[in-house]
PyMOL Python script that loads the backbone (N, CA, C, O; Angstrom):
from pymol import cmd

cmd.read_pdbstr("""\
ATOM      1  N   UNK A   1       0.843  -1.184   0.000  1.00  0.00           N
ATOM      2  CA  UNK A   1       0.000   0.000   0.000  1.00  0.00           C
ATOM      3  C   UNK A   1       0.886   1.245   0.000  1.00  0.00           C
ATOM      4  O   UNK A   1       1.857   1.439   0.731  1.00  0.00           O
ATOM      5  N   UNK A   2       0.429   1.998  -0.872  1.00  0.00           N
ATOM      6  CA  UNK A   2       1.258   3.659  -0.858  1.00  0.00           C
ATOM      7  C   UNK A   2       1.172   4.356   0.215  1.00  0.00           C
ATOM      8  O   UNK A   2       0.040   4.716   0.540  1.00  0.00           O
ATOM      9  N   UNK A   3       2.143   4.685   0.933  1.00  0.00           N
ATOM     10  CA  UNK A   3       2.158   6.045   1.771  1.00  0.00           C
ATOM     11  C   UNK A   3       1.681   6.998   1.634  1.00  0.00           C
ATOM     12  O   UNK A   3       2.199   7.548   0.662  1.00  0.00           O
ATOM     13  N   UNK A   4       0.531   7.900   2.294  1.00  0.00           N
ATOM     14  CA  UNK A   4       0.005   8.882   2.130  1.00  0.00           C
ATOM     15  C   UNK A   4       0.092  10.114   2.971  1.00  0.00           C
ATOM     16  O   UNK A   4      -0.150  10.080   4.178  1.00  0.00           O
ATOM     17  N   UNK A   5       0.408  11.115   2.389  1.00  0.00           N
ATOM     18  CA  UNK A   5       1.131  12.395   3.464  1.00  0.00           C
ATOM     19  C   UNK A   5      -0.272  13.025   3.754  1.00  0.00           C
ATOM     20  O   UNK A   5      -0.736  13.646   2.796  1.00  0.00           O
ATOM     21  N   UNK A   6      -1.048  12.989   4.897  1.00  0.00           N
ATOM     22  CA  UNK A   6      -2.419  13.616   4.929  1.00  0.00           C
ATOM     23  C   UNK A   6      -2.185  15.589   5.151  1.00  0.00           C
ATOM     24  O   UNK A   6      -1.689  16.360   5.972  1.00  0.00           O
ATOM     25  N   UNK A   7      -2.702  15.630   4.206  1.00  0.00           N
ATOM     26  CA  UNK A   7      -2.472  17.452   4.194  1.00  0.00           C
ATOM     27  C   UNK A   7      -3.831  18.213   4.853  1.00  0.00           C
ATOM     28  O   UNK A   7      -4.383  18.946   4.032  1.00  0.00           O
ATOM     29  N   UNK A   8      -4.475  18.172   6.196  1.00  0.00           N
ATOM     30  CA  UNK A   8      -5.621  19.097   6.328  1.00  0.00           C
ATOM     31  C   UNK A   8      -5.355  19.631   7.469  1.00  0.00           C
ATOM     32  O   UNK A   8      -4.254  19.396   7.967  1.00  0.00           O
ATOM     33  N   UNK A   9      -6.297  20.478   8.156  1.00  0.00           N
ATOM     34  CA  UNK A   9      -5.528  21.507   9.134  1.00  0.00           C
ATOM     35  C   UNK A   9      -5.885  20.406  10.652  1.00  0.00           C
ATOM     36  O   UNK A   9      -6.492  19.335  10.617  1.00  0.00           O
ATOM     37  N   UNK A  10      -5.321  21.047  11.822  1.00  0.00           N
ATOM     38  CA  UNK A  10      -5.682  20.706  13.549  1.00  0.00           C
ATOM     39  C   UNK A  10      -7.361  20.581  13.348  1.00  0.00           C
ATOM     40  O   UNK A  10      -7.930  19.490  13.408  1.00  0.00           O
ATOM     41  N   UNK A  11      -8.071  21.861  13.100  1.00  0.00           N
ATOM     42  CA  UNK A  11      -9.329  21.783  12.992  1.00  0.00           C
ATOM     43  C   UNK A  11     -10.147  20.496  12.274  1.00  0.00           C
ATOM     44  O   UNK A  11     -11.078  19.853  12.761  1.00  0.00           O
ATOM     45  N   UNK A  12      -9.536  20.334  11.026  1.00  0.00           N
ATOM     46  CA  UNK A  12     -10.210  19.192  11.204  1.00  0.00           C
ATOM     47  C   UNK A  12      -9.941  17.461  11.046  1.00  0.00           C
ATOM     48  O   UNK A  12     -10.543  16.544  10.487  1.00  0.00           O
ATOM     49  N   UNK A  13      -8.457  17.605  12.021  1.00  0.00           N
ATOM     50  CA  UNK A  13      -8.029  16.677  12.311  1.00  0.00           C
ATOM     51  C   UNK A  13      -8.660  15.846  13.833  1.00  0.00           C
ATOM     52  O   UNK A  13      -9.110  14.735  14.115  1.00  0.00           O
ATOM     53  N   UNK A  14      -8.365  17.156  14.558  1.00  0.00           N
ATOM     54  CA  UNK A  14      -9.239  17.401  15.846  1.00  0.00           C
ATOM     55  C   UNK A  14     -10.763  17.487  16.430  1.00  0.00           C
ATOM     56  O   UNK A  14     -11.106  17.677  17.597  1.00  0.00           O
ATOM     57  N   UNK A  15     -11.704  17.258  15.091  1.00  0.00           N
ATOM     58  CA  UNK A  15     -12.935  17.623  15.362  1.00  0.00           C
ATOM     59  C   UNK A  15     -13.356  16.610  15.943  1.00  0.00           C
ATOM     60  O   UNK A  15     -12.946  15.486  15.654  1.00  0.00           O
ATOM     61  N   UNK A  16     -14.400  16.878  17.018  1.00  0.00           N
ATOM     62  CA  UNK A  16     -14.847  15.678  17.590  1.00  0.00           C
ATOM     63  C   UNK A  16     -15.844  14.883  17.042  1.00  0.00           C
ATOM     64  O   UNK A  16     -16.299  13.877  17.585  1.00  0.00           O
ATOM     65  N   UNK A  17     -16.266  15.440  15.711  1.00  0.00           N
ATOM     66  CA  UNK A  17     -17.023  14.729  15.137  1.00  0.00           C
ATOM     67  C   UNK A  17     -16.750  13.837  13.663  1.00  0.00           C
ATOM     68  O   UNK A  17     -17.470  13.335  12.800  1.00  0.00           O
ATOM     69  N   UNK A  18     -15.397  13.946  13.897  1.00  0.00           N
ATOM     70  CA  UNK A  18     -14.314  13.156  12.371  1.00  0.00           C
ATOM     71  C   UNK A  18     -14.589  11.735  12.780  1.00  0.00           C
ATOM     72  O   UNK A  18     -15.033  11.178  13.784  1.00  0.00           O
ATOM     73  N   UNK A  19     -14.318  11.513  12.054  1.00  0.00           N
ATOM     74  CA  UNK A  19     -13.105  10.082  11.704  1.00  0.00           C
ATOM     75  C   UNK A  19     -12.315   9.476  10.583  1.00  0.00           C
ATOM     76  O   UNK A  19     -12.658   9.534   9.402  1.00  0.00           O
ATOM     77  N   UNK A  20     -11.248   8.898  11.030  1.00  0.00           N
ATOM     78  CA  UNK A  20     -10.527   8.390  10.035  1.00  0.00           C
ATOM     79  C   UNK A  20     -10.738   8.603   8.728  1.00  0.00           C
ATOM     80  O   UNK A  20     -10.061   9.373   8.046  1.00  0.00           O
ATOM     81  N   UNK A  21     -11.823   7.835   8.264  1.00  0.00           N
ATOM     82  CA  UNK A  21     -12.287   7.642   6.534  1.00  0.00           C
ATOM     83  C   UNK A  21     -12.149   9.026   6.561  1.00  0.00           C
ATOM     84  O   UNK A  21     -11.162   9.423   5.942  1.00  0.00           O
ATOM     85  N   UNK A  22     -12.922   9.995   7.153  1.00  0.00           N
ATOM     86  CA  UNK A  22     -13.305  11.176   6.492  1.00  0.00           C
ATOM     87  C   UNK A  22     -12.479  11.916   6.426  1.00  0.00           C
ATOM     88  O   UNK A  22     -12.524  12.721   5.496  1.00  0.00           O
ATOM     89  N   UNK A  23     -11.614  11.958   7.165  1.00  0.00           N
ATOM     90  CA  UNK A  23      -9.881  12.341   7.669  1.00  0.00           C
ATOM     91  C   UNK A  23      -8.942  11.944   5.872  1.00  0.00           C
ATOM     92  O   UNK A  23      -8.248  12.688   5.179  1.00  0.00           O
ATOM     93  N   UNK A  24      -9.328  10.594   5.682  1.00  0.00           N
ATOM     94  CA  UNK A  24      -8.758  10.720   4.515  1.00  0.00           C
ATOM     95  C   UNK A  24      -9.288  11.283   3.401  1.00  0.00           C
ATOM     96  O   UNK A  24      -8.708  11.908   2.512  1.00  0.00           O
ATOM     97  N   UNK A  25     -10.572  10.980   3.534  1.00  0.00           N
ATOM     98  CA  UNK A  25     -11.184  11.718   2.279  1.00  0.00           C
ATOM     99  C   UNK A  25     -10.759  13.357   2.390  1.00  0.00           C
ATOM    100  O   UNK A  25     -10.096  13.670   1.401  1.00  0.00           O
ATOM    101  N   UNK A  26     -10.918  14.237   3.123  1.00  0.00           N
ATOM    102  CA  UNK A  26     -10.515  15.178   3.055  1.00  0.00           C
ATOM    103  C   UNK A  26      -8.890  15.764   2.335  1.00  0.00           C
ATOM    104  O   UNK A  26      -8.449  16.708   1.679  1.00  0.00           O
ATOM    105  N   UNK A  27      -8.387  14.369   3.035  1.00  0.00           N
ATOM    106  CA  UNK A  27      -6.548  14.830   2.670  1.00  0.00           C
ATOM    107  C   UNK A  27      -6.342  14.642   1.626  1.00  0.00           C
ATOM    108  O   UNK A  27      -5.378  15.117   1.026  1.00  0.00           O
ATOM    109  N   UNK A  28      -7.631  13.522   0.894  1.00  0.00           N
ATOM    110  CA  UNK A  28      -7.303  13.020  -0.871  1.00  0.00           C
ATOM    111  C   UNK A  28      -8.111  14.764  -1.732  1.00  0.00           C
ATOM    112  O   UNK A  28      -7.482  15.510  -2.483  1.00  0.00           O
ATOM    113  N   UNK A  29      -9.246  14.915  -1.389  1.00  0.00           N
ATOM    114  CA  UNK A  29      -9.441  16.251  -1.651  1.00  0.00           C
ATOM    115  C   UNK A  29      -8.732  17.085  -1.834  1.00  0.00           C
ATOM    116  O   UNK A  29      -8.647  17.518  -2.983  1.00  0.00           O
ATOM    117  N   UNK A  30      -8.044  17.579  -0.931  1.00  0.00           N
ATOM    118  CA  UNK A  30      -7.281  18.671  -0.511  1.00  0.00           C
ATOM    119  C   UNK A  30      -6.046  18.397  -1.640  1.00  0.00           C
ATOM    120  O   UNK A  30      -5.459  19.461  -1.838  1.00  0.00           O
ATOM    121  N   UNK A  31      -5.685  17.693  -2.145  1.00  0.00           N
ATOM    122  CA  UNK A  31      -4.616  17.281  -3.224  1.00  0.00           C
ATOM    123  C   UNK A  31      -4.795  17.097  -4.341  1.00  0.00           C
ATOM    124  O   UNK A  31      -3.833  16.980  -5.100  1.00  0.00           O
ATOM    125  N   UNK A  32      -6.443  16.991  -4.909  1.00  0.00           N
ATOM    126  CA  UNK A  32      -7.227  17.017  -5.862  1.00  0.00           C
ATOM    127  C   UNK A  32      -7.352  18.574  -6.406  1.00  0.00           C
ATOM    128  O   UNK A  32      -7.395  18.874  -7.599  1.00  0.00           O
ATOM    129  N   UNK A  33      -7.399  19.447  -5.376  1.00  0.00           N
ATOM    130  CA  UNK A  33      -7.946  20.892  -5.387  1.00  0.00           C
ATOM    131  C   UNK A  33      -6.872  21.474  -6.218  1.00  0.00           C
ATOM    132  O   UNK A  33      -5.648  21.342  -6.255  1.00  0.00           O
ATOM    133  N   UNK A  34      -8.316  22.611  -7.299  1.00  0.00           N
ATOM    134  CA  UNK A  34      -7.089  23.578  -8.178  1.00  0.00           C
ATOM    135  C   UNK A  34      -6.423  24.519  -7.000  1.00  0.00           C
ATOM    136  O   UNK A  34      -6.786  24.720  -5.841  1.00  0.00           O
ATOM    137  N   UNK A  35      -5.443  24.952  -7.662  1.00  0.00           N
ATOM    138  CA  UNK A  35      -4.568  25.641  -6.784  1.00  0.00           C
ATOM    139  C   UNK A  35      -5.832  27.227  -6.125  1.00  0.00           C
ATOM    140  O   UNK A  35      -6.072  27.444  -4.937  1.00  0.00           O
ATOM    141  N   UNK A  36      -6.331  27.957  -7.181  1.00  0.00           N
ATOM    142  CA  UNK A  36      -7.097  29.094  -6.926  1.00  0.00           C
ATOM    143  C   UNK A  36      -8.584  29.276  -6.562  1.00  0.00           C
ATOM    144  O   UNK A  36      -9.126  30.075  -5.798  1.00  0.00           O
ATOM    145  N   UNK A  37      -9.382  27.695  -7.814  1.00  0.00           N
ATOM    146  CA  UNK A  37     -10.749  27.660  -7.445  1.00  0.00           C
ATOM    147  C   UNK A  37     -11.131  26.947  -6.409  1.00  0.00           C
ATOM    148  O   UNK A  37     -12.315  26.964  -6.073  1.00  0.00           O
ATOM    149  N   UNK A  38     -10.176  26.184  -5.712  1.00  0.00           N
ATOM    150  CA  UNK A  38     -10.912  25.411  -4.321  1.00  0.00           C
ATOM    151  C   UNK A  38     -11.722  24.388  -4.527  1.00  0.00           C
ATOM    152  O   UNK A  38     -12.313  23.992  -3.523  1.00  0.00           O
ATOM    153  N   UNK A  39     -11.973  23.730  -5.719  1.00  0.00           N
ATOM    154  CA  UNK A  39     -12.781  22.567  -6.060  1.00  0.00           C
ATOM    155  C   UNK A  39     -12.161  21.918  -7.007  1.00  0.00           C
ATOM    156  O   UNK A  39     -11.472  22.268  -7.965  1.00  0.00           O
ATOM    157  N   UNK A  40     -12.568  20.762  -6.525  1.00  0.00           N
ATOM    158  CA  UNK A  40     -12.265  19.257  -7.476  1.00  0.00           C
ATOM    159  C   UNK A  40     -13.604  18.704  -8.426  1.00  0.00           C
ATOM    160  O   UNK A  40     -14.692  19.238  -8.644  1.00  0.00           O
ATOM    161  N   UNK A  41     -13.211  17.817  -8.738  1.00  0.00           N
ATOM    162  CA  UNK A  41     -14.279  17.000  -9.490  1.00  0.00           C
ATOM    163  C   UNK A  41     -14.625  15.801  -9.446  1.00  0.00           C
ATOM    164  O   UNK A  41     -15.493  15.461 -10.250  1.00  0.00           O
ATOM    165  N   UNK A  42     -14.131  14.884  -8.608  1.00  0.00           N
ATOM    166  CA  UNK A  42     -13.653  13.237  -8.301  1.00  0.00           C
ATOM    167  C   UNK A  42     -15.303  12.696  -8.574  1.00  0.00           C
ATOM    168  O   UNK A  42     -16.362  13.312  -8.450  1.00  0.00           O
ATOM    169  N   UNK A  43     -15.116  11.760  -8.852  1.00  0.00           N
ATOM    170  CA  UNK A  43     -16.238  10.607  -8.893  1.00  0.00           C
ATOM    171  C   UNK A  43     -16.619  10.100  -7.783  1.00  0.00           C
ATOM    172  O   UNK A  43     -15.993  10.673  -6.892  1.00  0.00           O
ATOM    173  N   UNK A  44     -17.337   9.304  -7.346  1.00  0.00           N
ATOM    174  CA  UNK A  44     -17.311   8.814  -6.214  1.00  0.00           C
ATOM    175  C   UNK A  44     -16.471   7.364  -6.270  1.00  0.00           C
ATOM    176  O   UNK A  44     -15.841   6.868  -5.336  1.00  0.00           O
ATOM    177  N   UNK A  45     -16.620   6.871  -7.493  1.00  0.00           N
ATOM    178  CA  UNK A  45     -15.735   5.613  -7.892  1.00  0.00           C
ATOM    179  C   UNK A  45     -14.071   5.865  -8.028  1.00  0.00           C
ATOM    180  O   UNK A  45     -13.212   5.083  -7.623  1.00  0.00           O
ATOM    181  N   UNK A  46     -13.846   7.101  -8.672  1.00  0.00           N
ATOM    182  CA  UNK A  46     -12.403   7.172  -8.277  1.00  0.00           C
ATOM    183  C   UNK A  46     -12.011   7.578  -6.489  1.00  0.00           C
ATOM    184  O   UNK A  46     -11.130   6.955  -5.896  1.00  0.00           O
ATOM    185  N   UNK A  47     -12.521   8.282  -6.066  1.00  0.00           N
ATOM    186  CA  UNK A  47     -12.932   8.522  -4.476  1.00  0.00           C
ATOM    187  C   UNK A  47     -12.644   6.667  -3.712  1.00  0.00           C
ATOM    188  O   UNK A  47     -11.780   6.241  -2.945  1.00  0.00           O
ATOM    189  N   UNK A  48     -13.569   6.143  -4.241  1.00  0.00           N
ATOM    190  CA  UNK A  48     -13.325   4.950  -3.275  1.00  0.00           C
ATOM    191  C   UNK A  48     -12.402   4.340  -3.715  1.00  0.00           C
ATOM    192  O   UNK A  48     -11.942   3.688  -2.777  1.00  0.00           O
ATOM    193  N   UNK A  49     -11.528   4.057  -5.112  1.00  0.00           N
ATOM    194  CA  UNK A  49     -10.609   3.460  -4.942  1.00  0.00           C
ATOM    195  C   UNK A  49      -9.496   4.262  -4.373  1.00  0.00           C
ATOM    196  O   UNK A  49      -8.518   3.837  -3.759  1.00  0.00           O
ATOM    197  N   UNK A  50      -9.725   5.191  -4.600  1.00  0.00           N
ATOM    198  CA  UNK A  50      -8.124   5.790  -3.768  1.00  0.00           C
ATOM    199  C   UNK A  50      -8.044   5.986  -2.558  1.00  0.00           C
ATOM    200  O   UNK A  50      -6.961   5.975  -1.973  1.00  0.00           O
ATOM    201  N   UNK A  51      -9.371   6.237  -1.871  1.00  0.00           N
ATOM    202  CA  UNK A  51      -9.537   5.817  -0.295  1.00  0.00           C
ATOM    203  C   UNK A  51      -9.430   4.350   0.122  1.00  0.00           C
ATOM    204  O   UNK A  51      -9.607   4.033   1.298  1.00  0.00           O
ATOM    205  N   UNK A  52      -9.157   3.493  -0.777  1.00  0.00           N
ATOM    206  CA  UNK A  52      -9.353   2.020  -0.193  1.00  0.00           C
ATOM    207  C   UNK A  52     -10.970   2.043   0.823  1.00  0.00           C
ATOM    208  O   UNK A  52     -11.091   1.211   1.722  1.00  0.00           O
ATOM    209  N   UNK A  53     -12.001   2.972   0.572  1.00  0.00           N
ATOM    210  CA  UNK A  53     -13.422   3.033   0.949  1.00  0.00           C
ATOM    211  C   UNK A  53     -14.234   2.077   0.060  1.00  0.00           C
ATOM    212  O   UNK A  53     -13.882   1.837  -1.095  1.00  0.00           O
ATOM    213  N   UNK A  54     -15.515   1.444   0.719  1.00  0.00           N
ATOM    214  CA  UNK A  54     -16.516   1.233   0.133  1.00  0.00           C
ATOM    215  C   UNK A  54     -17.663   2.313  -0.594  1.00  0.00           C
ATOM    216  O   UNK A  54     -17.862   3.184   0.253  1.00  0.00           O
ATOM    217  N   UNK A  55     -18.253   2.517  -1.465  1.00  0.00           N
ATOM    218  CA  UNK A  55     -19.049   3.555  -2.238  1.00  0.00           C
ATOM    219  C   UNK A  55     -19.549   4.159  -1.335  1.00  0.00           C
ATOM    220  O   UNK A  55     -19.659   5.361  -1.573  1.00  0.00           O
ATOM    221  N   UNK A  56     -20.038   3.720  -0.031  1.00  0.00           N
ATOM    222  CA  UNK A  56     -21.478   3.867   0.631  1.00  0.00           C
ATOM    223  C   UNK A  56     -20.684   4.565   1.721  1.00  0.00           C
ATOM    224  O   UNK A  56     -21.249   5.363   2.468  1.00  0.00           O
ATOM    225  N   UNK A  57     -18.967   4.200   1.875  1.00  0.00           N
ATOM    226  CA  UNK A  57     -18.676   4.817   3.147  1.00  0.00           C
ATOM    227  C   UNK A  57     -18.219   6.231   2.383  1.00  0.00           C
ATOM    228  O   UNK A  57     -18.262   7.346   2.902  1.00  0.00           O
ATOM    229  N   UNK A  58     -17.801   5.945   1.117  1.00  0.00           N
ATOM    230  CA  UNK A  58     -17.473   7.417   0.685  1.00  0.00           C
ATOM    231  C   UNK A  58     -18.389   8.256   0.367  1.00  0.00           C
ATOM    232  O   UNK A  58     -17.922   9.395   0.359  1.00  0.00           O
ATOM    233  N   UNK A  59     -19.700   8.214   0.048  1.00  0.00           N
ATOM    234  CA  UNK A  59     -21.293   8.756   0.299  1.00  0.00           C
ATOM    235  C   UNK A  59     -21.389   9.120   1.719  1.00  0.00           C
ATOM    236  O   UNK A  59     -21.590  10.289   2.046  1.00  0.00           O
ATOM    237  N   UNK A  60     -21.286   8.391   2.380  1.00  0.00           N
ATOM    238  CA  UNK A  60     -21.424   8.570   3.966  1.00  0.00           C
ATOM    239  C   UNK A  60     -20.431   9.701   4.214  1.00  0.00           C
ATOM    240  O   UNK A  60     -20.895  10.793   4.541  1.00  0.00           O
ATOM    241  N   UNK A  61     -19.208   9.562   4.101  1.00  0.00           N
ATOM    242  CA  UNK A  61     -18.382  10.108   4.827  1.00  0.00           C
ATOM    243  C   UNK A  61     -18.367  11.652   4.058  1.00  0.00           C
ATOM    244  O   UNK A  61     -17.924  12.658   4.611  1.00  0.00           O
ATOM    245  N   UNK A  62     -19.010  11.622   2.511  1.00  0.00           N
ATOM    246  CA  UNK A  62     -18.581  13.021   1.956  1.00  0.00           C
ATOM    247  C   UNK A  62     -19.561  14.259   2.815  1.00  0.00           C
ATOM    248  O   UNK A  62     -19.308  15.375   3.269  1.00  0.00           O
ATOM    249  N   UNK A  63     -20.592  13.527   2.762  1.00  0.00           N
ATOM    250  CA  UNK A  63     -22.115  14.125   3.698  1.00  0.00           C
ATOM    251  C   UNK A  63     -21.850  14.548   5.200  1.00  0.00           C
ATOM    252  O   UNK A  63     -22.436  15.473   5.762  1.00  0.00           O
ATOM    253  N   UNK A  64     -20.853  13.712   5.786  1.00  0.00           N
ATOM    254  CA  UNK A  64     -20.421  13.881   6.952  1.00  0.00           C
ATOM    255  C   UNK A  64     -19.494  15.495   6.777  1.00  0.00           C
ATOM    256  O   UNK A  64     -19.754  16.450   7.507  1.00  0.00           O
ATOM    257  N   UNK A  65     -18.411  15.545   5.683  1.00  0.00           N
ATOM    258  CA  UNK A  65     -17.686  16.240   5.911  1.00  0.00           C
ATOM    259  C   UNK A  65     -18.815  17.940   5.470  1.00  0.00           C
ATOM    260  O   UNK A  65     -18.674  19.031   6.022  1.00  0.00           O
ATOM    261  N   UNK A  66     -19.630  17.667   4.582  1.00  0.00           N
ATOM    262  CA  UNK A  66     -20.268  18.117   4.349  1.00  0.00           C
ATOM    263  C   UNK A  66     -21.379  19.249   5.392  1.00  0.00           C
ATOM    264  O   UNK A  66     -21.785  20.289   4.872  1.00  0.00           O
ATOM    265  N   UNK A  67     -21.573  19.076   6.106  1.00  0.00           N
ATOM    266  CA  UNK A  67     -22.806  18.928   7.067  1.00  0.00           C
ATOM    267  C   UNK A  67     -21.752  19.220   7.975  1.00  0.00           C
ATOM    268  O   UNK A  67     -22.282  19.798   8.924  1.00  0.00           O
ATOM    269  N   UNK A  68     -20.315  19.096   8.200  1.00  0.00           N
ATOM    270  CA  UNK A  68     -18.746  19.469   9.737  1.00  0.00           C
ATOM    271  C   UNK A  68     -18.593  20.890   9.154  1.00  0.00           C
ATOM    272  O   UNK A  68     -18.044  21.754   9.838  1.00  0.00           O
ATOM    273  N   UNK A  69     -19.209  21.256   7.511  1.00  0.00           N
ATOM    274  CA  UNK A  69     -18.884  22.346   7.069  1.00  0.00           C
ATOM    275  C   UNK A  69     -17.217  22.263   6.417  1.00  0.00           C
ATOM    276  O   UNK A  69     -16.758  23.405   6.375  1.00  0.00           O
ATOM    277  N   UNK A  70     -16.475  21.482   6.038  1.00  0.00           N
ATOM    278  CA  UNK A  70     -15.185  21.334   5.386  1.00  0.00           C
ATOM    279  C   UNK A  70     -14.958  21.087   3.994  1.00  0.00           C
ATOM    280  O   UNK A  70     -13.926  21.032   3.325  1.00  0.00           O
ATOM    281  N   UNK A  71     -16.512  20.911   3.646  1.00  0.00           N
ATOM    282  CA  UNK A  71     -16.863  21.149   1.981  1.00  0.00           C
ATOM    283  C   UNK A  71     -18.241  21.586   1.829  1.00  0.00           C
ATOM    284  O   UNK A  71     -19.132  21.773   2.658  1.00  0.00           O
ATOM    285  N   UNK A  72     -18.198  21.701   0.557  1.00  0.00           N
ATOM    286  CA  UNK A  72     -19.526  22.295  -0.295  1.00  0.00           C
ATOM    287  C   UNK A  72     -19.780  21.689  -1.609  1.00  0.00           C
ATOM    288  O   UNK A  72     -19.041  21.896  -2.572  1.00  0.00           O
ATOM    289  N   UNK A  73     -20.955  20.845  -1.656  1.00  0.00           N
ATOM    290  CA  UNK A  73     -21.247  19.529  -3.103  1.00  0.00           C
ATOM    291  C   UNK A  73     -21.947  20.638  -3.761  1.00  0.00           C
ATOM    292  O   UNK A  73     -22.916  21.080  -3.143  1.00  0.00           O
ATOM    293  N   UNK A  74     -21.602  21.282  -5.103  1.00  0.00           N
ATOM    294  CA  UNK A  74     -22.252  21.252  -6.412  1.00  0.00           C
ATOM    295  C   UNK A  74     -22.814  20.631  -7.040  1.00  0.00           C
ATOM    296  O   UNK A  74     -22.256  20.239  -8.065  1.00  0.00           O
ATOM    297  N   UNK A  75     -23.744  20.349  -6.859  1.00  0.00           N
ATOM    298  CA  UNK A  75     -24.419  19.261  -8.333  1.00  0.00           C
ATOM    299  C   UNK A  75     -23.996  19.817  -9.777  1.00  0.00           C
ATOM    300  O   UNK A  75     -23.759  20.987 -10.078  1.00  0.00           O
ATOM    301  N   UNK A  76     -23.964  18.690 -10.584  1.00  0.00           N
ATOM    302  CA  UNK A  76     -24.017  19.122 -12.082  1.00  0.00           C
ATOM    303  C   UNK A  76     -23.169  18.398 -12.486  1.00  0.00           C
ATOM    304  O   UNK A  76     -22.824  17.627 -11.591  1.00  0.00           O
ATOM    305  N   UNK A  77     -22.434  18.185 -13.756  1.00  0.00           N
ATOM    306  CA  UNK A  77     -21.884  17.304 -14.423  1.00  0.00           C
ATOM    307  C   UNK A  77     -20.863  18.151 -14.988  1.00  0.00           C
ATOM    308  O   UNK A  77     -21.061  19.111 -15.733  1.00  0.00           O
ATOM    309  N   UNK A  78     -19.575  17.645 -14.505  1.00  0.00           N
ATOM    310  CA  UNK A  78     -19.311  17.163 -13.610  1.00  0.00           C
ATOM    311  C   UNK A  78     -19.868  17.675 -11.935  1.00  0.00           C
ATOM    312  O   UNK A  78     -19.973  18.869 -11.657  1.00  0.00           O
ATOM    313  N   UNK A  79     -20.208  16.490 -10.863  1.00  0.00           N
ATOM    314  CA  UNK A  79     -20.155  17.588  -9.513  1.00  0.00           C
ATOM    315  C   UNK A  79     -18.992  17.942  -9.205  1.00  0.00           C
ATOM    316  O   UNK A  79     -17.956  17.349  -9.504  1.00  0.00           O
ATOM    317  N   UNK A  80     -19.122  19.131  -8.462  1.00  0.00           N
ATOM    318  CA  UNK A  80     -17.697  19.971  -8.042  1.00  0.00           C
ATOM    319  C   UNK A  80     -17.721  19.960  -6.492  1.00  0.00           C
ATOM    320  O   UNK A  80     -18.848  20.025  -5.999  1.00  0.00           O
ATOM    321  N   UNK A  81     -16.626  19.886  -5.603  1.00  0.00           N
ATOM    322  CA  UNK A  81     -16.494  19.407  -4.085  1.00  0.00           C
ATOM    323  C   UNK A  81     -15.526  20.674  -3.901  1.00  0.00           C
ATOM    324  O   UNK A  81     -14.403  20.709  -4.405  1.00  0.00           O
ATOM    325  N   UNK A  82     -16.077  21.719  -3.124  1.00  0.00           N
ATOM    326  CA  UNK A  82     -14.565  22.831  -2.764  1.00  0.00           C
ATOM    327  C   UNK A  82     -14.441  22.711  -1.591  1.00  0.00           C
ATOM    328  O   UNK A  82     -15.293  22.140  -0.910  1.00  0.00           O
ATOM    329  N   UNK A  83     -13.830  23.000  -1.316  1.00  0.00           N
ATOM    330  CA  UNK A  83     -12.717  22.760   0.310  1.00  0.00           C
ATOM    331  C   UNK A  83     -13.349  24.202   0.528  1.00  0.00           C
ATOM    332  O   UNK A  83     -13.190  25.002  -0.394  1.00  0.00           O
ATOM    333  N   UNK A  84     -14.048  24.613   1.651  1.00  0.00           N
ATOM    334  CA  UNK A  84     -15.259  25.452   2.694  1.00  0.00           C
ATOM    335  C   UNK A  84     -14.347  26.768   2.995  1.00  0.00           C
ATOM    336  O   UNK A  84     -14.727  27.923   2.805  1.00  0.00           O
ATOM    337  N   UNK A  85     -12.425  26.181   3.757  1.00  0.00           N
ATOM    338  CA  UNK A  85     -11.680  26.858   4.310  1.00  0.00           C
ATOM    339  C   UNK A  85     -10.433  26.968   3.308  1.00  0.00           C
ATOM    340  O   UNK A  85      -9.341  27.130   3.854  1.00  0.00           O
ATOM    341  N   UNK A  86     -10.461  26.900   1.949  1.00  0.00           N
ATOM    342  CA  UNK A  86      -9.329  26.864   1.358  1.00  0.00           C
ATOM    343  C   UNK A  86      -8.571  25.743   1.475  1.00  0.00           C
ATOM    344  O   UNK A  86      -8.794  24.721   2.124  1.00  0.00           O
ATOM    345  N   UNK A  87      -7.747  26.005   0.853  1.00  0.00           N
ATOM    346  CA  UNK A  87      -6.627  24.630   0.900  1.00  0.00           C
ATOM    347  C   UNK A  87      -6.407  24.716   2.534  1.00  0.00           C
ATOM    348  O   UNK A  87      -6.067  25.810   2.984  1.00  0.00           O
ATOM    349  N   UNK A  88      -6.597  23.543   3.492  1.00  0.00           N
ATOM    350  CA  UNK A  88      -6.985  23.086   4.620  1.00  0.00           C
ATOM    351  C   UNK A  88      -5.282  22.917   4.930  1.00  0.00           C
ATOM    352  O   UNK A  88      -4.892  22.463   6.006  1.00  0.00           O
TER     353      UNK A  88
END
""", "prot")
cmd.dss("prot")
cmd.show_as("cartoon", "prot")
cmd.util.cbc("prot")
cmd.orient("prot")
């Protein structure tokens, strides 16, 4: 398995309402993100393979981060995911 350098801030490493999965999903985000617009575009299928997640935990967990306030879901085609606080 690849080593992964998790890039997001104390805040929401520290939140008491994280966990792990979402911990990574965030850090895979955060490395996805254009440098200026703050949003990505990921699939949820590329999302779970690169989280080593199941679909349902990466659904779960995006809603989670979602709802902690550490992103914002666009609908539309592609959907767009921006990081809430900037590059974290």
């Amino acid at each position: 398995m690849q080593k992964q350098i998790l890039c997001i801030s104390n805040k929401a490493a520290y939140h008491p309402k994280m966990n792990i999965k979402a911990v990574r999903l965030l850090s895979i985000l955060n490395t996805l993100v254009k440098s200026k617009s703050y949003y990505c575009t990921p699939t949820n299928k590329y999302l779970h393979l690169k989280a080593s997640l199941s679909i349902r935990s990466v659904e779960y967990n995006l809603n989670l981060l979602e709802k902690l306030g550490f992103i914002k879901k666009k609908s539309g085609n592609p959907r767009k995911i921006y990081i809430t606080n900037g590059r974290i």
